[in-house]
N, C-alpha and C positions, 0 to 999 in steps of 0.2 A: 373798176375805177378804184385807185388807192391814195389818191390825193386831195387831203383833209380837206383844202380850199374850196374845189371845184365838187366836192361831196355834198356843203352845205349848199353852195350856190345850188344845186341839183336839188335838196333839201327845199329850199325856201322856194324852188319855180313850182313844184310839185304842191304848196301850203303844207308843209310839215313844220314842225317845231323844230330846231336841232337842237335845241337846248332838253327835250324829251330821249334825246340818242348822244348824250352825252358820255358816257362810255362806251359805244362804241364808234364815236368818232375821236375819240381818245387814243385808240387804237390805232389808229392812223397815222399818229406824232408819233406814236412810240415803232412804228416799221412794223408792226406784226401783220402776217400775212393776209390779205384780204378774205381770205376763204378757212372756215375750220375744217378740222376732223385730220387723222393720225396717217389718214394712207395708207394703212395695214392693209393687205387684201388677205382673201381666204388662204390662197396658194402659200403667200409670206411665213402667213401665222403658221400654217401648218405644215412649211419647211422649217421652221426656228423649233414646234416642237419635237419634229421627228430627228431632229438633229444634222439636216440634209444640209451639202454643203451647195447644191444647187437647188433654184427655183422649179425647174423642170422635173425634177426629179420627187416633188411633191403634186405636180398636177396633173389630173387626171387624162386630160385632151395636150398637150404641149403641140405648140406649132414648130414646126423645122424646117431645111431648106426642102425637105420633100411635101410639106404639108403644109401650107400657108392659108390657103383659105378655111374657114370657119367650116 
């Protein structure tokens, strides 16, 4: 849910305070994404350091059109 309104209503059916989650229903007006964290994965990070100009080519298992399942 990312819409400030229907947050507090959700808020106050629950007995919460919103006025206790005042920053982060702030967040809200201002568009930032409802969810944190960077979404770097292991594979990313350690194609960016090896210098890889592809994903695949940093991880260990890579799936293909010959190998799809896990």
């Amino acid at each position: 849910m990312h819409e400030y309104n229907a947050q507090v209503e959700k808020m106050v059916k629950l007995g919460m305070n919103p006025e206790e989650f005042a920053t982060y229903l702030m967040l809200h007006k201002y568009g930032a994404p409802p969810h944190g964290g960077l979404g770097l994965g292991l594979e990313r990070l350690t194609m960016h350091l090896l210098g890889a100009k592809n994903v695949r080519e940093a991880t260990m298992f890579p799936r293909d059109i010959n190998r799809v399942s896990p």
